[in-house]
PQR file with spaces between the fields and no chain letter, atoms N, CA, C, O and H, PARSE charges and radii, in Angstrom:
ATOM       1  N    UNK     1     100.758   81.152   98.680 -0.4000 1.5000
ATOM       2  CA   UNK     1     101.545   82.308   98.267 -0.0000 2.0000
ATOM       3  C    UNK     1     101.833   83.187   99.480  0.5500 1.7000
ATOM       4  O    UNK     1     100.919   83.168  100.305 -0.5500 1.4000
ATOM       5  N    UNK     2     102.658   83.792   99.725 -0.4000 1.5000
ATOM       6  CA   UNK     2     103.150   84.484  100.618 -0.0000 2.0000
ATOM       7  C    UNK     2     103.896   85.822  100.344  0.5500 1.7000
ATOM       8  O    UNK     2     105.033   85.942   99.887 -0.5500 1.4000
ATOM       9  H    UNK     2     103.400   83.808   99.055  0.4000 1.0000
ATOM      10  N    UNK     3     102.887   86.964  100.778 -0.4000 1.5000
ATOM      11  CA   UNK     3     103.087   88.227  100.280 -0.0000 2.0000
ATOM      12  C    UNK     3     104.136   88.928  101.054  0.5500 1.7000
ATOM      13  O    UNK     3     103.622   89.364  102.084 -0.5500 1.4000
ATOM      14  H    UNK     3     101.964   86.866  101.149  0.4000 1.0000
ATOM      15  N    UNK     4     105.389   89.214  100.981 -0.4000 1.5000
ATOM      16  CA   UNK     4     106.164   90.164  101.385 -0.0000 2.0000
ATOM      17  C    UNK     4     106.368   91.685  101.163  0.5500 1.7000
ATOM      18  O    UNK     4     106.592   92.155  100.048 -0.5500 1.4000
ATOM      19  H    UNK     4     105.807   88.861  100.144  0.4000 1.0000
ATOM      20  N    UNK     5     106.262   92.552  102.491 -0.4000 1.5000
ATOM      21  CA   UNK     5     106.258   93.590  101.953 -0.0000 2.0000
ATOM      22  C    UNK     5     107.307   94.447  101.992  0.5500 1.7000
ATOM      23  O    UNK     5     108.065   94.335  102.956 -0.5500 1.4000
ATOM      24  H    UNK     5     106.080   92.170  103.397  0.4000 1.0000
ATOM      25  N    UNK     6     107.634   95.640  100.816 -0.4000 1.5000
ATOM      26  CA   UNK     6     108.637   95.891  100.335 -0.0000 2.0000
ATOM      27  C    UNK     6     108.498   97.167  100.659  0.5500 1.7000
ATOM      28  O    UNK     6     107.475   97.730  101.049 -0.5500 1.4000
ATOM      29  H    UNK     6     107.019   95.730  100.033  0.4000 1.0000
ATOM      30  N    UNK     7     109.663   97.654  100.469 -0.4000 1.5000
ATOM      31  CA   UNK     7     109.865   99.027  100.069 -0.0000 2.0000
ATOM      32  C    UNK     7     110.557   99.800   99.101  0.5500 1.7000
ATOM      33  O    UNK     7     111.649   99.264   99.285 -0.5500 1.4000
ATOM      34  H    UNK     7     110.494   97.197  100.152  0.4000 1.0000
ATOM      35  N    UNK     8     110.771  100.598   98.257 -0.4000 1.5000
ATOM      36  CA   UNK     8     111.811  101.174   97.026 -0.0000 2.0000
ATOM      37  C    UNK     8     111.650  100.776   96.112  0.5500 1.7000
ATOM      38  O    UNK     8     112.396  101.106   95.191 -0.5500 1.4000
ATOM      39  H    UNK     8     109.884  101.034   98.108  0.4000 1.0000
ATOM      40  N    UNK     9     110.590   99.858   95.898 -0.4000 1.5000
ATOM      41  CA   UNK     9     110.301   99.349   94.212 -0.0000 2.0000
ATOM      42  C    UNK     9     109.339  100.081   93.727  0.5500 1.7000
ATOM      43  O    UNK     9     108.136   99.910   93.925 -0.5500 1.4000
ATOM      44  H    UNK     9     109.984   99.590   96.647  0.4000 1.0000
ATOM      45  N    UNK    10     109.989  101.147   92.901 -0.4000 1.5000
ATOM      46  CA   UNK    10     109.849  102.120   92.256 -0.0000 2.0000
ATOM      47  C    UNK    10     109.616  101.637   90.717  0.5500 1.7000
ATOM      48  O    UNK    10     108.729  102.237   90.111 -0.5500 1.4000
ATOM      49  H    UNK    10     110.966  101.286   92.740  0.4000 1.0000
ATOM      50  N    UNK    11     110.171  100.831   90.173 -0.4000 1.5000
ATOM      51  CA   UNK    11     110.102  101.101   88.561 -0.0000 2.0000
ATOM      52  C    UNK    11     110.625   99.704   88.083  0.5500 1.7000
ATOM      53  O    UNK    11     111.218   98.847   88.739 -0.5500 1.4000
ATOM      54  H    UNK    11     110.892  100.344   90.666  0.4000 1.0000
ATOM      55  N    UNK    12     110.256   99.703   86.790 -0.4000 1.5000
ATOM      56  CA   UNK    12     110.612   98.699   86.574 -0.0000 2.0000
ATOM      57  C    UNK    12     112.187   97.794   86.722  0.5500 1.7000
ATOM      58  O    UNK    12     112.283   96.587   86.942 -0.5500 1.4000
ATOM      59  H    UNK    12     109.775  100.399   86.258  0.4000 1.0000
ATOM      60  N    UNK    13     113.213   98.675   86.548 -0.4000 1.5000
ATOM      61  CA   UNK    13     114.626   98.618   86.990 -0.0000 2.0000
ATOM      62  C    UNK    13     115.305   97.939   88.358  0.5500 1.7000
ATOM      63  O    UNK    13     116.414   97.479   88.628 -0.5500 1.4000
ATOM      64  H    UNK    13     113.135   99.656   86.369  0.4000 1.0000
ATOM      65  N    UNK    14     113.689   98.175   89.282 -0.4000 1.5000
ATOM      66  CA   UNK    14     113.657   97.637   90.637 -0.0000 2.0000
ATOM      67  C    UNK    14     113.576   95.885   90.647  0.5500 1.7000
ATOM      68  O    UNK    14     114.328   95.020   91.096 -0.5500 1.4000
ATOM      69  H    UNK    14     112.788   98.549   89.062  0.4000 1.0000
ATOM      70  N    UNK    15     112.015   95.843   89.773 -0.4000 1.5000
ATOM      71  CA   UNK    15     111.796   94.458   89.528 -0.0000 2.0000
ATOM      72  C    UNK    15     112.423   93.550   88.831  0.5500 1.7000
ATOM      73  O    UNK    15     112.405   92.422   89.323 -0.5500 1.4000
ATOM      74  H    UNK    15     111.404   96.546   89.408  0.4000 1.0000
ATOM      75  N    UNK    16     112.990   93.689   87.806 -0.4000 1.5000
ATOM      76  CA   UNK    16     114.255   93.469   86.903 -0.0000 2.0000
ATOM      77  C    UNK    16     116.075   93.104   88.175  0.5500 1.7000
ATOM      78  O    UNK    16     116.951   92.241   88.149 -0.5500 1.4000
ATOM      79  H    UNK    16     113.005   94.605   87.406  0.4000 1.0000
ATOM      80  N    UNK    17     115.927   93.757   88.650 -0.4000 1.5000
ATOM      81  CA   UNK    17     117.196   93.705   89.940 -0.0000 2.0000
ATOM      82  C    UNK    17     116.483   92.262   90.820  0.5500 1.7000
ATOM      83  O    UNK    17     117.038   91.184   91.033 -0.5500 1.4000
ATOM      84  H    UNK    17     115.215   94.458   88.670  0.4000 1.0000
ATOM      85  N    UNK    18     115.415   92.595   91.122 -0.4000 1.5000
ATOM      86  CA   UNK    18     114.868   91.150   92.030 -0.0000 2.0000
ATOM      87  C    UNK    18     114.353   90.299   91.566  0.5500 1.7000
ATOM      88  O    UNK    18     114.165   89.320   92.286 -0.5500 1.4000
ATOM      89  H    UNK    18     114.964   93.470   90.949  0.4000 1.0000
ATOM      90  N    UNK    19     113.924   90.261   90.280 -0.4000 1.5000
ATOM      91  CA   UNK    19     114.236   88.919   89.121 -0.0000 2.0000
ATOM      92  C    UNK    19     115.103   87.982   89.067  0.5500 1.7000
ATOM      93  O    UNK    19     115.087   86.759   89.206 -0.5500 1.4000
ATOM      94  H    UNK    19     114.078   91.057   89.695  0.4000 1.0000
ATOM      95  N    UNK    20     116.188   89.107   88.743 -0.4000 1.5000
ATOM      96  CA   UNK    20     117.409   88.160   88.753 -0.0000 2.0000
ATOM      97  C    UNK    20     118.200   88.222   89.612  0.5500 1.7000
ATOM      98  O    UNK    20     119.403   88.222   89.347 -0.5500 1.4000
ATOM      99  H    UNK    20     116.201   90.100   88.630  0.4000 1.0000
ATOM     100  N    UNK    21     117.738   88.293   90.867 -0.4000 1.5000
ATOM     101  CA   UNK    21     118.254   87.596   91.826 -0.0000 2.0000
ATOM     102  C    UNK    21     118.109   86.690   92.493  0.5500 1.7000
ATOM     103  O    UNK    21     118.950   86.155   93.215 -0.5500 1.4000
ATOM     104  H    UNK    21     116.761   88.294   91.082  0.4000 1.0000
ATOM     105  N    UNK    22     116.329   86.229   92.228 -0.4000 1.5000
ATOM     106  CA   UNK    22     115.693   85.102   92.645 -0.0000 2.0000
ATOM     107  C    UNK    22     114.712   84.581   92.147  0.5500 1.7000
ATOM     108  O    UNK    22     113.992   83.791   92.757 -0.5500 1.4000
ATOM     109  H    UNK    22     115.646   86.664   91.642  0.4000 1.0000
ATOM     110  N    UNK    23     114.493   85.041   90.658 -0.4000 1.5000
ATOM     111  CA   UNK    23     113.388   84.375   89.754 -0.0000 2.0000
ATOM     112  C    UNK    23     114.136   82.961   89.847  0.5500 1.7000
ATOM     113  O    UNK    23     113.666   82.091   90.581 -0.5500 1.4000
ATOM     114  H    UNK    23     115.078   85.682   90.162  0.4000 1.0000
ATOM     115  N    UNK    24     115.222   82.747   89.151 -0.4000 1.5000
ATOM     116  CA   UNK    24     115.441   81.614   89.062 -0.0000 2.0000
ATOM     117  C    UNK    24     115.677   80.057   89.926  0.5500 1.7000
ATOM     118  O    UNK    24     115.957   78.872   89.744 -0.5500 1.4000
ATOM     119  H    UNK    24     115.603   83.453   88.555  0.4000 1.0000
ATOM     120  N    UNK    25     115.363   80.980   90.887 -0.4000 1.5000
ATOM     121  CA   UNK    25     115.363   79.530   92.317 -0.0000 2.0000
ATOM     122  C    UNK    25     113.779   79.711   92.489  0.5500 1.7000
ATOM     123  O    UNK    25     113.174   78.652   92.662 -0.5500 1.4000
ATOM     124  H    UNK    25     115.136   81.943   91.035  0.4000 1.0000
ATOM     125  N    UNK    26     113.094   80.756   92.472 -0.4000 1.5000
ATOM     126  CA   UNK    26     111.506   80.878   92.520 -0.0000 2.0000
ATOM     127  C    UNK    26     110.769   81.212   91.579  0.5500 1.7000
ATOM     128  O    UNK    26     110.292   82.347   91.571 -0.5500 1.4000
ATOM     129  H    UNK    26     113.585   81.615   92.332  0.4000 1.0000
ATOM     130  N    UNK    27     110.500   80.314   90.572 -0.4000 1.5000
ATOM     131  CA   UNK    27     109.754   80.740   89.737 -0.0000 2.0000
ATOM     132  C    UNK    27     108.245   81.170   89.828  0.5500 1.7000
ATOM     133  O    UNK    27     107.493   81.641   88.975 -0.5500 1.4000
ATOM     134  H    UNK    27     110.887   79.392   90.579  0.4000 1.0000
ATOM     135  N    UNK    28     108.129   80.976   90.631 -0.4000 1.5000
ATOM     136  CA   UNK    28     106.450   81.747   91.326 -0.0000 2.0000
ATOM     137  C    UNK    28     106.420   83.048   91.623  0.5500 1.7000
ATOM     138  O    UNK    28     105.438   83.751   91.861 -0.5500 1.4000
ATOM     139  H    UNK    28     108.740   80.593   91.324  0.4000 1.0000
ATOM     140  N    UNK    29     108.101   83.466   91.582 -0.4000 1.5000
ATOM     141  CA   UNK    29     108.386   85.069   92.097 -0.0000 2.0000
ATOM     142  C    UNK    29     107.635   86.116   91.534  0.5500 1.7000
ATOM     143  O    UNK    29     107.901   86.307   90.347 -0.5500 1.4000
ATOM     144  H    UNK    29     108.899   82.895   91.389  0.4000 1.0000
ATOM     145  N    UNK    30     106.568   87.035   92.139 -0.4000 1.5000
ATOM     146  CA   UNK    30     105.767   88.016   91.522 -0.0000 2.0000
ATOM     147  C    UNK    30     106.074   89.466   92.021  0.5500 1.7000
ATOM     148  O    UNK    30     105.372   89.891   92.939 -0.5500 1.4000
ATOM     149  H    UNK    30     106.352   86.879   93.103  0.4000 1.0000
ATOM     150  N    UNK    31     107.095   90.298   91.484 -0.4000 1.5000
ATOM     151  CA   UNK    31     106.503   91.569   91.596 -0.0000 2.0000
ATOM     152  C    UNK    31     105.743   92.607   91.444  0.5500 1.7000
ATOM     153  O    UNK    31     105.521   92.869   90.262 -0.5500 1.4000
ATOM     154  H    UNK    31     107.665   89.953   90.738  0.4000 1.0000
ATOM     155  N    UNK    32     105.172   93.422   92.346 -0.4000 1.5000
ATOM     156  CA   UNK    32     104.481   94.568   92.403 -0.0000 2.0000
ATOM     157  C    UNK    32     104.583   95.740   92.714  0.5500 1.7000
ATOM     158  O    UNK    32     104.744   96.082   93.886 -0.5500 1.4000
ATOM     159  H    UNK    32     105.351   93.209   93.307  0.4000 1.0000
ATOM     160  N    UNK    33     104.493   96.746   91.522 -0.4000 1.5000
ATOM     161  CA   UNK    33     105.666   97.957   92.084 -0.0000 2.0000
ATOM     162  C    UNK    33     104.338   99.043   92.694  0.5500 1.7000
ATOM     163  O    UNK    33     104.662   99.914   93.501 -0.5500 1.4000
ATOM     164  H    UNK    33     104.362   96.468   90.570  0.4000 1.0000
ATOM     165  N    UNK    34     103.142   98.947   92.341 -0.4000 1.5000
ATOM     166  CA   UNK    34     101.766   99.487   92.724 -0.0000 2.0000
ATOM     167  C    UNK    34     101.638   98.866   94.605  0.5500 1.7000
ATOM     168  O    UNK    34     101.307   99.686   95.461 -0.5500 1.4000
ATOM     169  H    UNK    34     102.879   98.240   91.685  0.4000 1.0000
ATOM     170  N    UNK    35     101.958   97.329   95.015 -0.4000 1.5000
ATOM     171  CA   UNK    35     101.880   97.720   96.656 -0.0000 2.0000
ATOM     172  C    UNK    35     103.383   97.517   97.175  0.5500 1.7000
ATOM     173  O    UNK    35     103.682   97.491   98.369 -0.5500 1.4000
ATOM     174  H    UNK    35     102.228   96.663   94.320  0.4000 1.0000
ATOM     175  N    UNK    36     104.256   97.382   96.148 -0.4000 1.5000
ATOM     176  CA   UNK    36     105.402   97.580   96.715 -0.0000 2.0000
ATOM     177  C    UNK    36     105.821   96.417   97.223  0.5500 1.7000
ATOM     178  O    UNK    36     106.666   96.467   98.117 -0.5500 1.4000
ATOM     179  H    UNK    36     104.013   97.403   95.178  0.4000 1.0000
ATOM     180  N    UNK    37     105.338   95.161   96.779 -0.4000 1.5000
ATOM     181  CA   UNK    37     105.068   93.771   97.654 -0.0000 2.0000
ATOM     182  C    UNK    37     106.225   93.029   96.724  0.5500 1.7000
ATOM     183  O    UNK    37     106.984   93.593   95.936 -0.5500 1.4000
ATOM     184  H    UNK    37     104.651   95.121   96.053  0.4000 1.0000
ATOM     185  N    UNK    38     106.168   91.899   96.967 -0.4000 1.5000
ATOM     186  CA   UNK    38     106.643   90.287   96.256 -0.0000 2.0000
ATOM     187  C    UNK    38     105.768   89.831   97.031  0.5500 1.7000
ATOM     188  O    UNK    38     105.437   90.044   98.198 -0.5500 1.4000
ATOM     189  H    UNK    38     105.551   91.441   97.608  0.4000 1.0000
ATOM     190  N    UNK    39     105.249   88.791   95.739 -0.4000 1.5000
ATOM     191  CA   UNK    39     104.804   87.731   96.029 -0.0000 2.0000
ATOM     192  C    UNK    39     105.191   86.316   95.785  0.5500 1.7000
ATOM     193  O    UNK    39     105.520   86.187   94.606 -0.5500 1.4000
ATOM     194  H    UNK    39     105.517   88.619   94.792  0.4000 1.0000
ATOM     195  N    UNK    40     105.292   85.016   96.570 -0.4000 1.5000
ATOM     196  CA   UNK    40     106.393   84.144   96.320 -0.0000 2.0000
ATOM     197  C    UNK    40     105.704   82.707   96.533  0.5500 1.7000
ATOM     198  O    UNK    40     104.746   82.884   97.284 -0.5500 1.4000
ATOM     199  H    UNK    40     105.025   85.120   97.528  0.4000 1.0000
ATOM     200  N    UNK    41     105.793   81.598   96.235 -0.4000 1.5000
ATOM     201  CA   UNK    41     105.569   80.242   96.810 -0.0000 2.0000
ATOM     202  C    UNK    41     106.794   79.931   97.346  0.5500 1.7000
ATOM     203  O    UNK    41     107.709   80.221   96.576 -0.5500 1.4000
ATOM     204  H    UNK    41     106.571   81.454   95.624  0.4000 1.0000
ATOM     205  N    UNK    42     107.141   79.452   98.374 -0.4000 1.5000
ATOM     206  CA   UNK    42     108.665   78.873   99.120 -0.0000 2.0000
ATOM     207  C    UNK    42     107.839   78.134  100.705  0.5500 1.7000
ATOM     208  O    UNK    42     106.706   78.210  101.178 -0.5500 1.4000
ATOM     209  H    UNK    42     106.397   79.217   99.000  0.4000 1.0000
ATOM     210  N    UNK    43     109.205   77.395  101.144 -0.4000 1.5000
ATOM     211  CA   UNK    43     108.910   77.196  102.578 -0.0000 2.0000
ATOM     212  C    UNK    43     109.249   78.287  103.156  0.5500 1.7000
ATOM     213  O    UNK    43     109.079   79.433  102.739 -0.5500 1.4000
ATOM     214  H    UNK    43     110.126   77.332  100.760  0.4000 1.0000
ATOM     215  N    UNK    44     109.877   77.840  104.417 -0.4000 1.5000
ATOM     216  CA   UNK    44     110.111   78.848  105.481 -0.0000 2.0000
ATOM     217  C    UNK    44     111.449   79.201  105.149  0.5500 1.7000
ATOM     218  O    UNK    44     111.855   80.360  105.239 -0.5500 1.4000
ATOM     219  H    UNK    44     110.015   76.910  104.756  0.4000 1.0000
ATOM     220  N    UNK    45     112.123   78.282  104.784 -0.4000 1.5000
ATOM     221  CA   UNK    45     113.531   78.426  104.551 -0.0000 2.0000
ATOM     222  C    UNK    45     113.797   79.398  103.813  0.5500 1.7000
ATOM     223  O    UNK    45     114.646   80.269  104.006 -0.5500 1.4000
ATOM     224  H    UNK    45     111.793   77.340  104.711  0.4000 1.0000
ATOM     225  N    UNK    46     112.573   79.198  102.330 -0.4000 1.5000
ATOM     226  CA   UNK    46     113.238   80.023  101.243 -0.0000 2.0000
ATOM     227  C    UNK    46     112.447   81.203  101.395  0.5500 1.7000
ATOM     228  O    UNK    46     112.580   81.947  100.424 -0.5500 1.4000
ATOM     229  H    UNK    46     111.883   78.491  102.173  0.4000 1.0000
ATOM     230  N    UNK    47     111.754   81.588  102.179 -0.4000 1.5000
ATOM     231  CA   UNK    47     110.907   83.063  102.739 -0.0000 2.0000
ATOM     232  C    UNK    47     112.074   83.679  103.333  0.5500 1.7000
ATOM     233  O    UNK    47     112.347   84.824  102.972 -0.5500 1.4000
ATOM     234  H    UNK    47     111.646   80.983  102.967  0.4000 1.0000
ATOM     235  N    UNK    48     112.865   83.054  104.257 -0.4000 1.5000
ATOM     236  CA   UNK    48     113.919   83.748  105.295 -0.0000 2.0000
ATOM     237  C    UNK    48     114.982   84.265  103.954  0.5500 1.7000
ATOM     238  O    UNK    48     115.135   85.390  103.477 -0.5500 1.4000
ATOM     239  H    UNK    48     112.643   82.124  104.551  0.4000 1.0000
ATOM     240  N    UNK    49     115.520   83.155  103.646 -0.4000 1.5000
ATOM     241  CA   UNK    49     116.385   83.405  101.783 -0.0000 2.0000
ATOM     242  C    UNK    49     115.707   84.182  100.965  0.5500 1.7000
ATOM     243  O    UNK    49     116.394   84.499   99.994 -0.5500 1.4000
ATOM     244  H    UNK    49     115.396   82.241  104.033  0.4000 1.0000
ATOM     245  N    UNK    50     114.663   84.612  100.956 -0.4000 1.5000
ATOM     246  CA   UNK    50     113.940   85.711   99.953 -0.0000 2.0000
ATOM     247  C    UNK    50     113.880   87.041  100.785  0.5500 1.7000
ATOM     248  O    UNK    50     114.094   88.124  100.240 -0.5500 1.4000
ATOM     249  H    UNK    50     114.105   84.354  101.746  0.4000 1.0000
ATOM     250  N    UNK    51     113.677   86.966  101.703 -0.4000 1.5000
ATOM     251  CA   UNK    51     113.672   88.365  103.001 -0.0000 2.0000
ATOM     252  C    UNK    51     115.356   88.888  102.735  0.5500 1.7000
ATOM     253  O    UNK    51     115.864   89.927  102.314 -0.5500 1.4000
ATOM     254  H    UNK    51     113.503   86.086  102.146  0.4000 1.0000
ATOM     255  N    UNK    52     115.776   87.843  103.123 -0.4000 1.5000
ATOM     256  CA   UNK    52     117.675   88.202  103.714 -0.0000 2.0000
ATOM     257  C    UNK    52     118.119   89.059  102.134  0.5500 1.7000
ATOM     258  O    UNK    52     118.843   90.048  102.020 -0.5500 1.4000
ATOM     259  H    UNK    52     115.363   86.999  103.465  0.4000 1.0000
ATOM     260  N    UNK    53     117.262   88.132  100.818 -0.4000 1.5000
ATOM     261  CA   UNK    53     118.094   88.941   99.740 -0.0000 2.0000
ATOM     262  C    UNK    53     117.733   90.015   99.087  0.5500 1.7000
ATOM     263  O    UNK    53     118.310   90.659   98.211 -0.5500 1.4000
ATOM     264  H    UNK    53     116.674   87.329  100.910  0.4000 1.0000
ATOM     265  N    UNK    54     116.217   90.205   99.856 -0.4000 1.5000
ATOM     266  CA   UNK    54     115.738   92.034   99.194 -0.0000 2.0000
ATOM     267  C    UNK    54     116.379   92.937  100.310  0.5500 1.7000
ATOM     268  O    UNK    54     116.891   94.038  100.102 -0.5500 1.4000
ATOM     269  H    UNK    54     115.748   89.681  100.567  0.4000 1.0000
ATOM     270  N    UNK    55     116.292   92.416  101.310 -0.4000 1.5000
ATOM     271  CA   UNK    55     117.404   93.309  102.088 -0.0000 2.0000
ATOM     272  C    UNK    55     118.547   94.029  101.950  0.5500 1.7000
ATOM     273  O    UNK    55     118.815   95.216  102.138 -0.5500 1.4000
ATOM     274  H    UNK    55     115.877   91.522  101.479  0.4000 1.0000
ATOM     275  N    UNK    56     119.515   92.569  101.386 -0.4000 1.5000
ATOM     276  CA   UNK    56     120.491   93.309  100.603 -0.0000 2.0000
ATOM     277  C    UNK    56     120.614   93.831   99.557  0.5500 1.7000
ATOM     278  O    UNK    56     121.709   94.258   99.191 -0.5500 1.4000
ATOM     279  H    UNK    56     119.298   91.605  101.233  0.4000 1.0000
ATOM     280  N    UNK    57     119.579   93.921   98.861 -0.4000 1.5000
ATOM     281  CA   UNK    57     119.042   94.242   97.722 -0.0000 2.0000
ATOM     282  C    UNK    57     118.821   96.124   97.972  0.5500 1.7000
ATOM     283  O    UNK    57     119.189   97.158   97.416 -0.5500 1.4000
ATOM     284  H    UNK    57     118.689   93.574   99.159  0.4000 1.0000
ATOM     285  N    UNK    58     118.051   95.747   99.076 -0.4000 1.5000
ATOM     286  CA   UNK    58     117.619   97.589   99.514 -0.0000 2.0000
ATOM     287  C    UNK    58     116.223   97.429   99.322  0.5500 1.7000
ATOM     288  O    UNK    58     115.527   98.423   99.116 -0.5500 1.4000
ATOM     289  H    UNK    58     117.752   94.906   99.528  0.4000 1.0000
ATOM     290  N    UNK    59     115.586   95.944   99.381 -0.4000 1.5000
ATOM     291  CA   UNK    59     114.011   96.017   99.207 -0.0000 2.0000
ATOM     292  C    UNK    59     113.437   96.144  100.676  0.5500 1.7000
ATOM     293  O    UNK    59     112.288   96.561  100.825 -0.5500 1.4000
ATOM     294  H    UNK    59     116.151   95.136   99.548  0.4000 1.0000
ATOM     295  N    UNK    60     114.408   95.702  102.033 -0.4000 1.5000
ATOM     296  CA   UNK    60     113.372   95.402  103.057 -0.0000 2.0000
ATOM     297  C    UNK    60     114.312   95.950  103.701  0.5500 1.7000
ATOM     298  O    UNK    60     115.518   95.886  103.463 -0.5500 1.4000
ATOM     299  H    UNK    60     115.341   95.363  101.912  0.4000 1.0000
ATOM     300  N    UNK    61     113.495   96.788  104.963 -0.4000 1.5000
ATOM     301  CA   UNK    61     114.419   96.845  105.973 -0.0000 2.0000
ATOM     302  C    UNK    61     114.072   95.922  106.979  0.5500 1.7000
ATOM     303  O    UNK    61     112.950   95.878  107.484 -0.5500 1.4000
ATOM     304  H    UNK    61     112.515   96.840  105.156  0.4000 1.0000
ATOM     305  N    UNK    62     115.119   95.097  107.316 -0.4000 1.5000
ATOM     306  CA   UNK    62     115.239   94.176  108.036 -0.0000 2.0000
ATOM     307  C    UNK    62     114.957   94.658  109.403  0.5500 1.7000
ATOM     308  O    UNK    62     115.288   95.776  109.799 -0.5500 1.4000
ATOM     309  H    UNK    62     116.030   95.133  106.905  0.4000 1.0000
ATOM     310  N    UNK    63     114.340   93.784  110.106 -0.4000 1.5000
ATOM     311  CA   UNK    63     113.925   94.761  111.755 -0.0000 2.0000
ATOM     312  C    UNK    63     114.575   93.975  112.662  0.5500 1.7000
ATOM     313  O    UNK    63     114.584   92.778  112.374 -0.5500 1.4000
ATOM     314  H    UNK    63     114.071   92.875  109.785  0.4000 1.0000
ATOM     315  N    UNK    64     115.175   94.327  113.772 -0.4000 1.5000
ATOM     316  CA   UNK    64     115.780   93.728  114.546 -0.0000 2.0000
ATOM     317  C    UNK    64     116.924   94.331  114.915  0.5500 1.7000
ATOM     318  O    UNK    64     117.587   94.742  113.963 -0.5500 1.4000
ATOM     319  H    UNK    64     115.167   95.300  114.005  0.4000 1.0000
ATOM     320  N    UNK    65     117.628   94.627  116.593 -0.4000 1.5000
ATOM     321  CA   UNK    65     118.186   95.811  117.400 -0.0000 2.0000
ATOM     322  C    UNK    65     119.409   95.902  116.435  0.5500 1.7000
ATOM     323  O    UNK    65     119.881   96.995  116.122 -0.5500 1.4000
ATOM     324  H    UNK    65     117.089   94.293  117.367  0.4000 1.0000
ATOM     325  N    UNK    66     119.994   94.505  115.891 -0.4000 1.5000
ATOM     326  CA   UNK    66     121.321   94.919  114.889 -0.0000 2.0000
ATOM     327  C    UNK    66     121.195   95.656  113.828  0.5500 1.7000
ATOM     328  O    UNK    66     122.043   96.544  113.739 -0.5500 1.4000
ATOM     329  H    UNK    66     119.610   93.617  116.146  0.4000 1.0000
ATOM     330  N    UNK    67     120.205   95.575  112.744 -0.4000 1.5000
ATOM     331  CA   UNK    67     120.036   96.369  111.624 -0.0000 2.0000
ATOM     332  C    UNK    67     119.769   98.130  112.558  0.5500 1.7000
ATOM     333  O    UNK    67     120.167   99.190  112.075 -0.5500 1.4000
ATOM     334  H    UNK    67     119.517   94.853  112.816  0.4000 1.0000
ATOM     335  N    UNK    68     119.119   98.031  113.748 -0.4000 1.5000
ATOM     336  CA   UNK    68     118.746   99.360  114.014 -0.0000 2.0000
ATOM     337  C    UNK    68     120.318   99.896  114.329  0.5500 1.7000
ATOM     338  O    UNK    68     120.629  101.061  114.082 -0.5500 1.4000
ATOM     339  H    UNK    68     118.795   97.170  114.140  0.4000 1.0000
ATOM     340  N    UNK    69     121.086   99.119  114.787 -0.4000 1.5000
ATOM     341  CA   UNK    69     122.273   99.831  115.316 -0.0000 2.0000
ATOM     342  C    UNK    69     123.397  100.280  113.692  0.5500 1.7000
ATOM     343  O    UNK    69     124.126  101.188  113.294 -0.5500 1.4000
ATOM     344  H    UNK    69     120.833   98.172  114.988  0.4000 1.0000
ATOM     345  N    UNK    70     122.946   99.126  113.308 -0.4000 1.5000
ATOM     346  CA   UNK    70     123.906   98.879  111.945 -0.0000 2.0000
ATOM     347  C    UNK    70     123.739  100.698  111.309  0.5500 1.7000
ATOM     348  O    UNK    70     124.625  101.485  110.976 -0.5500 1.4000
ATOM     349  H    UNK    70     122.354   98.389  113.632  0.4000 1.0000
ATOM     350  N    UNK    71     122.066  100.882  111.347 -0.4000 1.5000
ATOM     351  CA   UNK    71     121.374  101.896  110.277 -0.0000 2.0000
ATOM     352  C    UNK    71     121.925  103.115  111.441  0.5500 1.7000
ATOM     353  O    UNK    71     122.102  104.182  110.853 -0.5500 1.4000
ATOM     354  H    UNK    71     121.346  100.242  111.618  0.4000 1.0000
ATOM     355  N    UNK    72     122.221  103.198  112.870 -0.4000 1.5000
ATOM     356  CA   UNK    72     122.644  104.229  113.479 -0.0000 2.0000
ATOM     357  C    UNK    72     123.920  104.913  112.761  0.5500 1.7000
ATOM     358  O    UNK    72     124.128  106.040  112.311 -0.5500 1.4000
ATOM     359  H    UNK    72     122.077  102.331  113.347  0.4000 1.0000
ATOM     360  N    UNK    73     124.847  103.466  112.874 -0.4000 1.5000
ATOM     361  CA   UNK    73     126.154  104.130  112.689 -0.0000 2.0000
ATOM     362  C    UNK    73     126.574  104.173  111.177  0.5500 1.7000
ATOM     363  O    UNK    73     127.704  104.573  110.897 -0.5500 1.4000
ATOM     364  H    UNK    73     124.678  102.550  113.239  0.4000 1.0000
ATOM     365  N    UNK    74     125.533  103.697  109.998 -0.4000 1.5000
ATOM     366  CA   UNK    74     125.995  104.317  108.662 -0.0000 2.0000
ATOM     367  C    UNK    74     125.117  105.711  108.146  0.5500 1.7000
ATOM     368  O    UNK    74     125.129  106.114  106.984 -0.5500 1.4000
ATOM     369  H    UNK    74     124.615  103.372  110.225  0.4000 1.0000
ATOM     370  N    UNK    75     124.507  106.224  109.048 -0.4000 1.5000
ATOM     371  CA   UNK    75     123.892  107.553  108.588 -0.0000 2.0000
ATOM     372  C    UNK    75     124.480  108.505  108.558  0.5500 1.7000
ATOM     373  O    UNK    75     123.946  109.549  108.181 -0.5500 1.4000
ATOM     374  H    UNK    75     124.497  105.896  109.993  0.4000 1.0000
């Protein structure tokens, strides 16, 4: 299992949004709105595909100099 950590999952409305966006390719998909985590079974592939889509989701901030520049110029 492989714990990812999150941010903005607030309520249930949160977990429900990242359900169905990737329960159904991961059915091992576990949210936790108490550490703010997912928890997942995948390879590497589908860890990078589970990262990339809470991102766009608004679950992760993605780290790396483009997201920092990206997050400069939409503030």
């Amino acid at each position: 299992m492989e714990k990812i950590q999150c941010q903005n999952i607030k309520c249930q409305g949160c977990v429900k949004k990242i359900n169905e966006a990737l329960l159904q390719k991961y059915p091992s998909l576990r949210v936790d709105i108490e550490s703010q985590s997912v928890e997942v079974e995948a390879n590497n592939d589908g860890i990078t595909e589970i990262k990339h889509k809470l991102a766009e989701l608004g679950f992760l901030n993605e780290s790396g100099i483009l997201n920092k520049l990206k997050g400069f110029f939409t503030k």
